[in-house]
NUTORLO-223649 format. One line per 5 residues: for each residue x negated, y negated, z negated of N, C-alpha, C. Coordinates in steps of 0.1 Angstrom, whole numbers, always signed. Layout:
REM NUTORLO-223649
X/Y/Z/X/Y/Z/X/Y/Z ~ ...
REM end
This chain:
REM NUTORLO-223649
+125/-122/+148/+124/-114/+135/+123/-123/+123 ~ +129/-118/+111/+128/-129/+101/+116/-128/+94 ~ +113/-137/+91/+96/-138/+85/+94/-130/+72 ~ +89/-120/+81/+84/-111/+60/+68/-116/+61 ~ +64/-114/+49/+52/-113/+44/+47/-98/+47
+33/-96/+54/+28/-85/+56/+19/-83/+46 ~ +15/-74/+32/+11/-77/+25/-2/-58/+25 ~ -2/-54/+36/-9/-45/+35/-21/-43/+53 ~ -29/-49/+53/-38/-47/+66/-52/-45/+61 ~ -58/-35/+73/-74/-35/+67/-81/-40/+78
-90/-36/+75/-104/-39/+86/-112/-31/+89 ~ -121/-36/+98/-133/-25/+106/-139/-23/+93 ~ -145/-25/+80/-153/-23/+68/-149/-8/+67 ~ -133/-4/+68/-129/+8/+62/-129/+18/+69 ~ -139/+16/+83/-144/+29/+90/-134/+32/+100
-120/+33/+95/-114/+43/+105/-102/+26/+109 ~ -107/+13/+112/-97/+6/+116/-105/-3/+128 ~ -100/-12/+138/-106/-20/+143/-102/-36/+145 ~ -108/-41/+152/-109/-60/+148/-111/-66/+140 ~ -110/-78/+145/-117/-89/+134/-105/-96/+127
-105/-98/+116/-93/-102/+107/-91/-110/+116 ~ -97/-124/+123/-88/-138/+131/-79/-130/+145 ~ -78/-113/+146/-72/-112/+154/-59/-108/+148 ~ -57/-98/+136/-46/-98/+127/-36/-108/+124 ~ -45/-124/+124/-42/-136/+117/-31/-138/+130
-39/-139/+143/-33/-142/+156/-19/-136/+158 ~ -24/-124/+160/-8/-118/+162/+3/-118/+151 ~ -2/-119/+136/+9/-125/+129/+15/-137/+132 ~ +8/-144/+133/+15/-157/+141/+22/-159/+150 ~ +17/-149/+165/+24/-145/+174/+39/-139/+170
+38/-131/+159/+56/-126/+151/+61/-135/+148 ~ +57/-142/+145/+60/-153/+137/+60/-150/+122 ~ +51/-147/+112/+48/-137/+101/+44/-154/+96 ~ +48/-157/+82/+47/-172/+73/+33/-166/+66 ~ +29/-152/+65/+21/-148/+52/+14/-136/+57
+2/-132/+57/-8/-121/+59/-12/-120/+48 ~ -17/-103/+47/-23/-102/+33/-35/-91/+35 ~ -48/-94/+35/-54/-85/+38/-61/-75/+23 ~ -60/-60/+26/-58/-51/+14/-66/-40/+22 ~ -80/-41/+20/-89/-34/+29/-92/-22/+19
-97/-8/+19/-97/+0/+12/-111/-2/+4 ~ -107/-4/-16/-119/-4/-19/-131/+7/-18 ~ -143/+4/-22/-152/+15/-24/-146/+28/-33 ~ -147/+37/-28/-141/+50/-39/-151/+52/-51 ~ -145/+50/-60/-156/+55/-70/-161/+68/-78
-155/+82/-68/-152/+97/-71/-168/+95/-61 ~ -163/+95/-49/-177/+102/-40/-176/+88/-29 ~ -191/+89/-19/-187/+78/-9/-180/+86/+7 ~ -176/+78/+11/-170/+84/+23/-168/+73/+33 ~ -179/+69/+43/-179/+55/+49/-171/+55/+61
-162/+71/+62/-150/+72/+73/-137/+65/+67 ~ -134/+64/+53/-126/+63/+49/-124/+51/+40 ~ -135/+46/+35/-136/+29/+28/-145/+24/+28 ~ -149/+12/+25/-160/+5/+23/-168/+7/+15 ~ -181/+4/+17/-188/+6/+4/-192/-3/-7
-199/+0/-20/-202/-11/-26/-209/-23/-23 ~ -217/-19/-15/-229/-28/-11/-220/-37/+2 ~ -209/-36/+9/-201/-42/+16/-192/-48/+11 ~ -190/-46/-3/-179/-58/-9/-180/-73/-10 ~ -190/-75/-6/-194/-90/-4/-186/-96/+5
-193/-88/+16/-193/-91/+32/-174/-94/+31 ~ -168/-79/+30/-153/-82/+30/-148/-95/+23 ~ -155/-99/+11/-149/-114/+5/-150/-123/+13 ~ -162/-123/+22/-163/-134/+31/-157/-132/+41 ~ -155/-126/+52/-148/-122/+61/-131/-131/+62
-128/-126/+48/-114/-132/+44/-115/-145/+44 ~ -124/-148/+34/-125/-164/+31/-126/-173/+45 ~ -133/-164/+50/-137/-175/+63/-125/-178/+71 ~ -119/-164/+74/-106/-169/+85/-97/-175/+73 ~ -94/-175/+62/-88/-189/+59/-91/-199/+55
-105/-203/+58/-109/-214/+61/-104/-216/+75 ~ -106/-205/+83/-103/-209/+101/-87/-215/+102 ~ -82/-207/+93/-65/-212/+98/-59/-221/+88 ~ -65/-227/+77/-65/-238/+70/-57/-249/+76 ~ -45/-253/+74/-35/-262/+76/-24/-258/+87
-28/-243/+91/-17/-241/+98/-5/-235/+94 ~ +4/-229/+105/+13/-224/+92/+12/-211/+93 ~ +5/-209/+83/+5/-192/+78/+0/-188/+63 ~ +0/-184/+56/-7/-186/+45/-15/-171/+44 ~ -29/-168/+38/-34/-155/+40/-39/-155/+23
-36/-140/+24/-39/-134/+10/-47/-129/+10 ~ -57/-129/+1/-69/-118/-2/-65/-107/-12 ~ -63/-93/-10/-61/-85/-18/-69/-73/-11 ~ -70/-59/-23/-75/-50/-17/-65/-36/-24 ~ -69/-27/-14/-63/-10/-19/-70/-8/-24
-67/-1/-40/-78/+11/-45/-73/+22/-49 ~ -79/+33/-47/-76/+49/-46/-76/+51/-69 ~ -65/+56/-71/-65/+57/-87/-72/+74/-87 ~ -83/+73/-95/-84/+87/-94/-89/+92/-114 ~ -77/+98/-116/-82/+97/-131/-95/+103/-133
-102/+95/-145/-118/+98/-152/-124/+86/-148 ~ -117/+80/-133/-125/+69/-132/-125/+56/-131 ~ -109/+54/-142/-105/+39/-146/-115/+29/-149 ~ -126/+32/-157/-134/+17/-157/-144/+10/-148 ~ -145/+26/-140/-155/+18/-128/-148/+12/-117
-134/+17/-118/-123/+10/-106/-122/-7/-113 ~ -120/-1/-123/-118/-17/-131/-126/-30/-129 ~ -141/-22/-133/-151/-33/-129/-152/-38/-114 ~ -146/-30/-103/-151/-36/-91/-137/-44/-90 ~ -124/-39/-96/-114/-51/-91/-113/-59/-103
-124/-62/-109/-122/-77/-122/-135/-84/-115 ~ -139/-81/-102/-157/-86/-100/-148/-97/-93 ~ -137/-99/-86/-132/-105/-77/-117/-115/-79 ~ -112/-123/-77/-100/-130/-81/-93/-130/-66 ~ -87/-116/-66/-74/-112/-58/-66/-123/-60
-58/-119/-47/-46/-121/-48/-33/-112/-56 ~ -40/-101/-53/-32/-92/-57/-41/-76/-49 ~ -37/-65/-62/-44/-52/-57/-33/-40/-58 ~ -32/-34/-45/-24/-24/-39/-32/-10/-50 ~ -26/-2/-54/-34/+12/-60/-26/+21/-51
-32/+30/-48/-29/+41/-41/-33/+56/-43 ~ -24/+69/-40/-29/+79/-48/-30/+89/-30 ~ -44/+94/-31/-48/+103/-17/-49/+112/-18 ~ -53/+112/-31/-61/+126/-38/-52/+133/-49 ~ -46/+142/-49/-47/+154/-62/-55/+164/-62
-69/+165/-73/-79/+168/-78/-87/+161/-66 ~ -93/+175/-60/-101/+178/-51/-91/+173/-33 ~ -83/+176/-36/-74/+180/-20/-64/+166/-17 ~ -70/+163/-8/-70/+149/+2/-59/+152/+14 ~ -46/+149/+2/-33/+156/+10/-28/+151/+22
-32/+140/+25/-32/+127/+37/-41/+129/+48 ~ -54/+138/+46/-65/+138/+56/-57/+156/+63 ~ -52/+146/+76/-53/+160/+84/-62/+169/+88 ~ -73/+171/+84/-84/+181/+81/-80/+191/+74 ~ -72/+185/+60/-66/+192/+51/-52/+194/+51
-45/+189/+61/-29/+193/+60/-25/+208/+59 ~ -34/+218/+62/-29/+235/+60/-29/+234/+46 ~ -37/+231/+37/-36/+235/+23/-16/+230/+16 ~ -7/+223/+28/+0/+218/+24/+14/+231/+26 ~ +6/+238/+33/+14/+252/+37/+12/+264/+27
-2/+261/+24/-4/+273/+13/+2/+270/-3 ~ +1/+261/-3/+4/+254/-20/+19/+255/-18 ~ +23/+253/-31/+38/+257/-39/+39/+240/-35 ~ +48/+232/-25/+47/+223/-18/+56/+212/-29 ~ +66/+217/-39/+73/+211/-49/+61/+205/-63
+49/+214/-64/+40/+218/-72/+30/+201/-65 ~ +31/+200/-55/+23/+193/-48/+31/+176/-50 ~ +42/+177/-50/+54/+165/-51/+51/+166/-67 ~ +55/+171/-76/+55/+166/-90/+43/+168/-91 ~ +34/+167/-89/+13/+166/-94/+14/+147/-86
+18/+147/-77/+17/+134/-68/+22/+124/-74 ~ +37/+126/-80/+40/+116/-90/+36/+114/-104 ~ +31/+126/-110/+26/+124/-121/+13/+114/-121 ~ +4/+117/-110/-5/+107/-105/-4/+92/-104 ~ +13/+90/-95/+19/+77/-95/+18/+72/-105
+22/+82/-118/+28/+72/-133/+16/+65/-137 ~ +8/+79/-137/-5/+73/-147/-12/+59/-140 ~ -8/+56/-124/-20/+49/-118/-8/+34/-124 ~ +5/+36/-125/+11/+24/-132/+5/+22/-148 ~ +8/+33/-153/+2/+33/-165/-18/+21/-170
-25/+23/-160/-37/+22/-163/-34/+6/-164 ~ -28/+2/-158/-30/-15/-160/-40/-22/-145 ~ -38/-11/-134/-53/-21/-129/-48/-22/-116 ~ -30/-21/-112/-23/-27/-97/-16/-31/-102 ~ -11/-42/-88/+0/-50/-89/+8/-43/-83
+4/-36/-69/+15/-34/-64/+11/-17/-60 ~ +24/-7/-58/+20/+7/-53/+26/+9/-41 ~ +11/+17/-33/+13/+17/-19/+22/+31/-21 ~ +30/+27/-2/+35/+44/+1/+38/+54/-9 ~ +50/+52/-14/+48/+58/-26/+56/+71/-27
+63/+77/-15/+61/+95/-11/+52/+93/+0 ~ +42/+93/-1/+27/+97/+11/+31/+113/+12 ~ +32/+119/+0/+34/+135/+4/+38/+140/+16 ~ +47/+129/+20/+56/+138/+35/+51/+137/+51 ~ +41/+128/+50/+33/+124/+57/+33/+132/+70
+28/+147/+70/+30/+155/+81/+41/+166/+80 ~ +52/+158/+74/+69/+161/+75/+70/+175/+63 ~ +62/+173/+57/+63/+185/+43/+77/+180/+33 ~ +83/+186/+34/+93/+180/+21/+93/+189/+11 ~ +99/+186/-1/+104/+193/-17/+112/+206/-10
+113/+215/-13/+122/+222/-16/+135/+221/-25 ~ +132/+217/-35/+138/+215/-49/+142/+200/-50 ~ +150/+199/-60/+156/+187/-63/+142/+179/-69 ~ +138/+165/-65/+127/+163/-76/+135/+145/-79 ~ +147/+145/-79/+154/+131/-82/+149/+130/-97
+147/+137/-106/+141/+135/-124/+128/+127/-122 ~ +116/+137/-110/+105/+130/-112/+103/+115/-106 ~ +109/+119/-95/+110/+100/-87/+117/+89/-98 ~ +130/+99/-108/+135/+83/-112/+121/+82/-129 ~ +117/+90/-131/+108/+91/-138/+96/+80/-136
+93/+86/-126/+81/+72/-119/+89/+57/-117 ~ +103/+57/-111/+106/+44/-114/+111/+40/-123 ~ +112/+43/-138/+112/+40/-150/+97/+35/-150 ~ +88/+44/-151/+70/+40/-151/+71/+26/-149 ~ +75/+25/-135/+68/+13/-129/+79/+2/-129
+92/+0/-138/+96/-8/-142/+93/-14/-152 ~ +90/-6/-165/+82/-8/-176/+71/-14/-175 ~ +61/-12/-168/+45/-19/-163/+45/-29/-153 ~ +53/-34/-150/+57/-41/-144/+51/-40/-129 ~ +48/-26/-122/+45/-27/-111/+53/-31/-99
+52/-35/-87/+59/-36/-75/+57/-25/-70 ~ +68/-20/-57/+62/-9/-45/+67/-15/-33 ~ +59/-10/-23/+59/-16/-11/+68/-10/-2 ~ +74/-17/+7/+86/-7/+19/+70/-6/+31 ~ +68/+6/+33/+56/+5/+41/+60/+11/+58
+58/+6/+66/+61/+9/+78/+52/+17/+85 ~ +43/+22/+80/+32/+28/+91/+37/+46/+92 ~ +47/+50/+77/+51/+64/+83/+57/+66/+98 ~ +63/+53/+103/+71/+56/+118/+60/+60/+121 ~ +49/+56/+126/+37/+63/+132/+26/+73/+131
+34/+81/+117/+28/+94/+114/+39/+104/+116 ~ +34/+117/+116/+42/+127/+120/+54/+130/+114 ~ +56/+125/+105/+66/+125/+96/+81/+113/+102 ~ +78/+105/+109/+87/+98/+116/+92/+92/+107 ~ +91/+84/+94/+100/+78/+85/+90/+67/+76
+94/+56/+78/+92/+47/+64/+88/+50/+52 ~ +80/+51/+45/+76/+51/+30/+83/+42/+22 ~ +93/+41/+15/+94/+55/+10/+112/+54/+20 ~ +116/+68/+15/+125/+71/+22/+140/+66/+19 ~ +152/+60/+22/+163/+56/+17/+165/+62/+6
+166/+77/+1/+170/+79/-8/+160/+77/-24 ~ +149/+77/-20/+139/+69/-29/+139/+57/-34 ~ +137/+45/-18/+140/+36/-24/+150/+31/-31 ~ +164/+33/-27/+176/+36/-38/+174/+37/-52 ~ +165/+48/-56/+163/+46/-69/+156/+38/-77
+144/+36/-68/+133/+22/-69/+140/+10/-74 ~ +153/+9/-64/+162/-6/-61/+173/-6/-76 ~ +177/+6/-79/+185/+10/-89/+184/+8/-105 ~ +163/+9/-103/+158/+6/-115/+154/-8/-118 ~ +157/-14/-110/+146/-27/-107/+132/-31/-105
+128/-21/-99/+111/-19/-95/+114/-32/-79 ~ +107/-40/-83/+107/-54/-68/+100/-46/-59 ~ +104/-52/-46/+98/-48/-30/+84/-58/-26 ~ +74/-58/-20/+68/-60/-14/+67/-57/+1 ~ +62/-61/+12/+63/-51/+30/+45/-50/+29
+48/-37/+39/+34/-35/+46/+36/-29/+53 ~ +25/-30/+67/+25/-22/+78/+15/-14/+77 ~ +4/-14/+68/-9/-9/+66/-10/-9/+85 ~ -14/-18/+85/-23/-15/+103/-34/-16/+100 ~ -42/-9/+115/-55/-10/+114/-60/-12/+120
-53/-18/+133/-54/-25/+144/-46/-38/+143 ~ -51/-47/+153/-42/-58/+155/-26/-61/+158 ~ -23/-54/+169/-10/-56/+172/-1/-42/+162 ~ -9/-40/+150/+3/-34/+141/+7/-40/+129 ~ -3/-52/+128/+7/-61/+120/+19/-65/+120
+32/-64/+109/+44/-65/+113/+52/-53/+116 ~ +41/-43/+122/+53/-29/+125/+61/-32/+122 ~ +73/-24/+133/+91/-22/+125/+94/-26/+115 ~ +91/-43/+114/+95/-45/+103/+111/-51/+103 ~ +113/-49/+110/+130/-52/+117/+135/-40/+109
+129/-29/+113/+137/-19/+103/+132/-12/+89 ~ +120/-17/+86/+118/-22/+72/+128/-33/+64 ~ +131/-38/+71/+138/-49/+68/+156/-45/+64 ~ +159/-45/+72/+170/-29/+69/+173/-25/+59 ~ +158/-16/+59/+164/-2/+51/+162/-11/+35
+153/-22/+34/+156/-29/+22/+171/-34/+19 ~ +177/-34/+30/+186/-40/+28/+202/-29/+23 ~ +198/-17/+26/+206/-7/+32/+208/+0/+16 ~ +190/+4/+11/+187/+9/-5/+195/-8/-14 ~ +202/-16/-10/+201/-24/-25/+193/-38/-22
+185/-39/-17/+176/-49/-22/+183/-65/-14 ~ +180/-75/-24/+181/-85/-18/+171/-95/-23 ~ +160/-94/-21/+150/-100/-25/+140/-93/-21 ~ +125/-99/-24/+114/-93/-21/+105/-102/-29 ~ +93/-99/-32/+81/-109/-40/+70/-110/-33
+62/-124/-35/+53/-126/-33/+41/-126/-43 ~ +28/-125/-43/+18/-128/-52/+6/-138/-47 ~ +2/-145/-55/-4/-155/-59/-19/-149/-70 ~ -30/-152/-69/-37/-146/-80/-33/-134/-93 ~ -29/-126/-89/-23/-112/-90/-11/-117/-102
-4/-127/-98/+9/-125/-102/+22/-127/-91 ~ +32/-124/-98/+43/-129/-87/+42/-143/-88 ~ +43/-146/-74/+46/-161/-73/+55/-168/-66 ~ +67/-156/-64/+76/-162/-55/+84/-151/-51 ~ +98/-153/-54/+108/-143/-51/+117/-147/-37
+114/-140/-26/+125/-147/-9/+132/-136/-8 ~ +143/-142/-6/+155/-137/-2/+156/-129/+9 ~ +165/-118/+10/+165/-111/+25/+173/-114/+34
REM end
Protein backbone atom coordinates (compact mmCIF):
# COMPACT_ATOMS: atom_id res chain seq x y z
CA UNK A 1 0.00 0.00 0.00
CA UNK A 2 1.43 3.46 -0.62
CA UNK A 3 2.22 5.29 2.41
CA UNK A 4 -0.51 7.83 3.37
CA UNK A 5 -0.45 9.72 6.43
CA UNK A 6 -3.26 8.66 8.89
CA UNK A 7 -4.10 11.89 10.33
CA UNK A 8 -7.34 10.95 12.29
CA UNK A 9 -7.16 8.19 15.47
CA UNK A 10 -8.34 8.36 19.01
CA UNK A 11 -8.02 6.67 22.25
CA UNK A 12 -9.40 4.87 25.26
CA UNK A 13 -9.75 8.88 26.94
CA UNK A 14 -12.76 9.21 24.44
CA UNK A 15 -14.85 6.49 26.16
CA UNK A 16 -16.12 4.71 23.24
CA UNK A 17 -12.41 3.58 21.65
CA UNK A 18 -9.81 1.02 22.91
CA UNK A 19 -5.76 0.56 23.26
CA UNK A 20 -2.92 2.11 24.03
CA UNK A 21 -1.61 4.62 21.39
CA UNK A 22 2.02 2.34 21.13
CA UNK A 23 -0.44 -0.19 19.74
CA UNK A 24 -1.90 2.21 16.87
CA UNK A 25 1.83 3.30 16.49
CA UNK A 26 2.56 -0.67 15.90
CA UNK A 27 0.23 -1.47 13.43
CA UNK A 28 0.94 1.66 11.43
CA UNK A 29 4.15 0.51 11.01
CA UNK A 30 3.06 -2.94 10.33
CA UNK A 31 1.14 -0.94 6.99
CA UNK A 32 3.80 0.49 6.49
CA UNK A 33 2.08 4.14 7.36
CA UNK A 34 5.49 6.97 7.23
CA UNK A 35 2.99 9.31 9.67
CA UNK A 36 0.31 8.81 12.56
CA UNK A 37 -1.69 11.45 13.83
CA UNK A 38 -3.39 11.14 16.93
CA UNK A 39 -6.89 13.53 17.03
CA UNK A 40 -8.63 12.18 20.24
CA UNK A 41 -12.09 13.88 20.85
CA UNK A 42 -11.77 17.15 22.72
CA UNK A 43 -13.69 17.91 25.99
CA UNK A 44 -17.20 19.22 24.66
CA UNK A 45 -17.82 22.40 25.90
CA UNK A 46 -22.02 22.44 25.47
CA UNK A 47 -22.53 19.56 28.20
CA UNK A 48 -20.04 16.53 29.47
CA UNK A 49 -20.50 13.20 28.11
CA UNK A 50 -17.60 10.75 29.26
CA UNK A 51 -19.25 8.14 26.54
CA UNK A 52 -18.28 10.34 23.92
CA UNK A 53 -14.97 12.56 24.85
CA UNK A 54 -12.66 13.31 27.23
CA UNK A 55 -12.79 15.42 29.81
CA UNK A 56 -11.21 18.62 30.93
CA UNK A 57 -9.56 17.34 33.79
CA UNK A 58 -8.03 14.54 31.33
CA UNK A 59 -6.44 16.82 28.93
CA UNK A 60 -3.23 16.57 30.48
CA UNK A 61 -3.09 12.94 30.69
CA UNK A 62 -3.94 12.84 26.66
CA UNK A 63 -0.78 15.31 26.07
CA UNK A 64 1.26 12.91 27.73
CA UNK A 65 0.22 9.78 26.47
CA UNK A 66 1.14 11.14 23.02
CA UNK A 67 4.30 12.67 23.99
CA UNK A 68 5.53 9.62 25.52
CA UNK A 69 5.04 7.08 22.59
CA UNK A 70 7.01 9.60 20.60
CA UNK A 71 9.46 9.66 22.76
CA UNK A 72 9.06 5.64 22.50
CA UNK A 73 9.36 5.63 18.68
CA UNK A 74 11.91 8.46 18.45
CA UNK A 75 14.39 7.65 15.60
CA UNK A 76 12.36 5.28 13.90
CA UNK A 77 10.74 5.55 10.87
CA UNK A 78 7.45 6.89 11.53
CA UNK A 79 6.76 10.28 12.40
CA UNK A 80 3.66 10.94 15.02
CA UNK A 81 1.41 13.95 15.24
CA UNK A 82 -0.24 15.36 18.06
CA UNK A 83 -3.60 16.79 17.13
CA UNK A 84 -7.11 16.71 18.49
CA UNK A 85 -11.04 16.74 17.22
CA UNK A 86 -13.22 19.40 18.44
CA UNK A 87 -17.07 19.42 18.16
CA UNK A 88 -17.90 23.35 16.72
CA UNK A 89 -20.94 24.19 18.51
CA UNK A 90 -22.09 27.82 17.97
CA UNK A 91 -22.22 30.20 21.39
CA UNK A 92 -19.30 28.31 22.24
CA UNK A 93 -16.33 29.64 20.22
CA UNK A 94 -14.24 31.05 23.06
CA UNK A 95 -14.28 28.28 25.40
CA UNK A 96 -13.39 25.85 22.36
CA UNK A 97 -10.73 28.34 21.68
CA UNK A 98 -9.18 28.50 25.04
CA UNK A 99 -8.73 24.66 25.34
CA UNK A 100 -7.18 24.48 21.70
CA UNK A 101 -4.74 27.65 22.32
CA UNK A 102 -3.82 25.79 26.01
CA UNK A 103 -1.79 23.31 23.71
CA UNK A 104 0.73 23.49 20.49
CA UNK A 105 -0.98 20.97 18.10
CA UNK A 106 0.00 19.74 15.44
CA UNK A 107 -2.86 20.42 13.94
CA UNK A 108 -6.97 20.42 14.99
CA UNK A 109 -9.63 18.38 13.19
CA UNK A 110 -13.31 20.54 13.92
CA UNK A 111 -16.17 18.47 13.59
CA UNK A 112 -20.00 19.12 13.47
CA UNK A 113 -22.32 16.15 15.54
CA UNK A 114 -24.72 18.29 16.67
CA UNK A 115 -27.48 20.43 14.97
CA UNK A 116 -29.01 22.30 18.02
CA UNK A 117 -29.96 19.79 20.45
CA UNK A 118 -30.05 16.48 17.98
CA UNK A 119 -26.89 14.32 17.81
CA UNK A 120 -27.55 13.21 14.18
CA UNK A 121 -24.58 10.53 14.42
CA UNK A 122 -25.73 8.92 17.85
CA UNK A 123 -27.85 5.95 16.81
CA UNK A 124 -29.98 6.52 19.88
CA UNK A 125 -31.05 9.30 17.84
CA UNK A 126 -31.10 8.07 14.15
CA UNK A 127 -35.28 7.98 14.15
CA UNK A 128 -35.45 11.76 14.45
CA UNK A 129 -33.70 11.40 10.98
CA UNK A 130 -37.00 9.90 9.66
CA UNK A 131 -39.20 12.34 11.15
CA UNK A 132 -37.38 15.61 10.15
CA UNK A 133 -37.68 17.19 6.62
CA UNK A 134 -34.14 15.09 5.93
CA UNK A 135 -33.02 18.02 3.06
CA UNK A 136 -33.77 20.61 6.18
CA UNK A 137 -31.30 18.35 8.09
CA UNK A 138 -28.46 18.45 5.01
CA UNK A 139 -28.67 22.41 4.60
CA UNK A 140 -28.71 23.13 8.70
CA UNK A 141 -25.47 20.56 8.61
CA UNK A 142 -23.68 22.64 6.15
CA UNK A 143 -24.54 25.86 7.29
CA UNK A 144 -22.81 24.47 10.47
CA UNK A 145 -19.79 23.36 8.23
CA UNK A 146 -19.39 27.15 7.01
CA UNK A 147 -19.56 28.80 10.17
CA UNK A 148 -17.10 26.08 11.93
CA UNK A 149 -14.63 27.30 8.83
CA UNK A 150 -15.62 30.60 9.42
CA UNK A 151 -14.54 30.75 13.33
CA UNK A 152 -10.85 30.47 12.71
CA UNK A 153 -10.24 27.60 15.26
CA UNK A 154 -9.49 24.20 12.55
CA UNK A 155 -7.12 23.26 10.35
CA UNK A 156 -8.61 20.57 9.11
CA UNK A 157 -12.67 19.37 8.56
CA UNK A 158 -13.68 15.98 9.58
CA UNK A 159 -16.24 13.78 7.55
CA UNK A 160 -17.69 16.33 6.00
CA UNK A 161 -21.29 14.58 4.74
CA UNK A 162 -21.52 12.75 8.28
CA UNK A 163 -25.33 13.24 7.49
CA UNK A 164 -25.54 9.97 5.61
CA UNK A 165 -24.08 8.01 8.04
CA UNK A 166 -27.21 5.58 8.49
CA UNK A 167 -27.75 5.81 4.58
CA UNK A 168 -30.20 9.01 4.86
CA UNK A 169 -29.75 10.94 1.69
CA UNK A 170 -31.04 14.58 0.29
CA UNK A 171 -33.95 14.33 -1.60
CA UNK A 172 -33.31 17.44 -3.46
CA UNK A 173 -30.52 18.77 -5.34
CA UNK A 174 -28.18 20.40 -2.44
CA UNK A 175 -24.93 20.82 -5.13
CA UNK A 176 -25.45 25.13 -4.25
CA UNK A 177 -24.96 24.24 -0.59
CA UNK A 178 -21.95 21.73 -0.79
CA UNK A 179 -20.28 24.09 -3.43
CA UNK A 180 -21.17 26.87 -0.98
CA UNK A 181 -19.25 25.27 1.84
CA UNK A 182 -16.42 24.66 -0.58
CA UNK A 183 -16.08 28.15 -1.41
CA UNK A 184 -16.10 28.62 2.70
CA UNK A 185 -13.35 26.55 3.12
CA UNK A 186 -11.27 27.66 0.26
CA UNK A 187 -11.39 31.16 1.36
CA UNK A 188 -10.32 30.20 5.17
CA UNK A 189 -8.10 28.22 4.25
CA UNK A 190 -9.37 25.05 5.69
CA UNK A 191 -8.40 21.31 4.62
CA UNK A 192 -10.97 18.25 4.54
CA UNK A 193 -10.22 14.93 5.14
CA UNK A 194 -11.02 11.62 2.64
CA UNK A 195 -12.18 9.71 5.84
CA UNK A 196 -12.56 5.96 5.65
CA UNK A 197 -14.44 4.87 8.61
CA UNK A 198 -18.01 5.39 6.57
CA UNK A 199 -17.14 1.83 4.94
CA UNK A 200 -17.82 0.65 8.43
CA UNK A 201 -21.02 2.45 9.13
CA UNK A 202 -24.30 1.68 7.71
CA UNK A 203 -24.10 3.84 5.09
CA UNK A 204 -21.26 1.70 3.24
CA UNK A 205 -19.34 4.76 1.75
CA UNK A 206 -16.28 7.05 2.33
CA UNK A 207 -16.85 10.49 3.66
CA UNK A 208 -17.23 12.31 1.72
CA UNK A 209 -18.76 10.87 -1.27
CA UNK A 210 -17.21 11.07 -5.09
CA UNK A 211 -19.51 13.42 -6.07
CA UNK A 212 -18.63 15.86 -3.11
CA UNK A 213 -15.32 15.38 -3.15
CA UNK A 214 -15.28 16.49 -6.86
CA UNK A 215 -16.35 19.62 -5.85
CA UNK A 216 -14.00 20.00 -2.80
CA UNK A 217 -11.21 18.97 -5.62
CA UNK A 218 -12.82 21.53 -8.10
CA UNK A 219 -12.48 24.40 -5.63
CA UNK A 220 -9.23 23.77 -4.34
CA UNK A 221 -10.03 22.83 -0.75
CA UNK A 222 -6.44 20.29 -0.14
CA UNK A 223 -7.03 16.59 1.06
CA UNK A 224 -5.84 15.20 4.29
CA UNK A 225 -6.69 10.84 5.11
CA UNK A 226 -8.22 9.52 8.08
CA UNK A 227 -9.54 6.39 9.23
CA UNK A 228 -10.86 7.83 12.50
CA UNK A 229 -10.18 4.28 14.28
CA UNK A 230 -10.78 3.42 17.50
CA UNK A 231 -9.13 0.44 17.68
CA UNK A 232 -5.79 -0.64 16.64
CA UNK A 233 -5.96 -2.68 13.61
CA UNK A 234 -8.23 0.29 11.99
CA UNK A 235 -5.50 2.47 11.51
CA UNK A 236 -5.13 2.78 7.77
CA UNK A 237 -8.60 1.47 6.87
CA UNK A 238 -9.26 1.15 3.11
CA UNK A 239 -7.04 3.34 2.55
CA UNK A 240 -6.27 1.66 -0.80
CA UNK A 241 -9.59 2.92 -1.67
CA UNK A 242 -9.34 6.12 -0.03
CA UNK A 243 -6.67 6.47 -2.05
CA UNK A 244 -8.62 5.99 -5.24
CA UNK A 245 -11.29 7.80 -4.85
CA UNK A 246 -8.75 10.81 -4.24
CA UNK A 247 -7.57 9.98 -7.21
CA UNK A 248 -10.78 9.37 -9.19
CA UNK A 249 -12.47 13.17 -7.61
CA UNK A 250 -9.20 15.11 -9.13
CA UNK A 251 -6.80 15.12 -6.63
CA UNK A 252 -3.18 14.76 -7.03
CA UNK A 253 -1.71 15.70 -3.90
CA UNK A 254 -2.48 15.63 -0.30
CA UNK A 255 -0.96 17.85 2.85
CA UNK A 256 0.71 17.40 5.71
CA UNK A 257 0.77 19.66 8.98
CA UNK A 258 3.39 20.60 11.14
CA UNK A 259 2.42 22.90 14.31
CA UNK A 260 -0.92 23.71 12.78
CA UNK A 261 0.33 24.67 9.44
CA UNK A 262 0.82 22.85 6.21
CA UNK A 263 4.11 21.53 6.05
CA UNK A 264 4.24 19.46 3.24
CA UNK A 265 2.43 18.75 0.11
CA UNK A 266 3.00 14.45 -1.29
CA UNK A 267 2.02 13.45 -4.23
CA UNK A 268 -0.50 10.62 -5.04
Amino acid sequence: MKSIADYHNHTFLCGHAIGEPSEYVDYALKIGLKEIGFSDHAPLVCHDDPTITMSLEQLPRYHKMIEDVQKKYQGQDIKIRLGIEADFVPGFEEKTKTILDGYAYDYVIGSVHFIGDFAFDNPAQKERLKTNDIDKVYRDYHELLRQSAQSGLFDIMAHVDLVKKFGDRPIGDLTDDIKATADVFKKTGVVIEINSSGLRKPVGEIYPSLSVLKIYCETGVPITFGSDSHAPDEVGFKFEQALGLARQAGYREYVLFEKRQISEKVKL
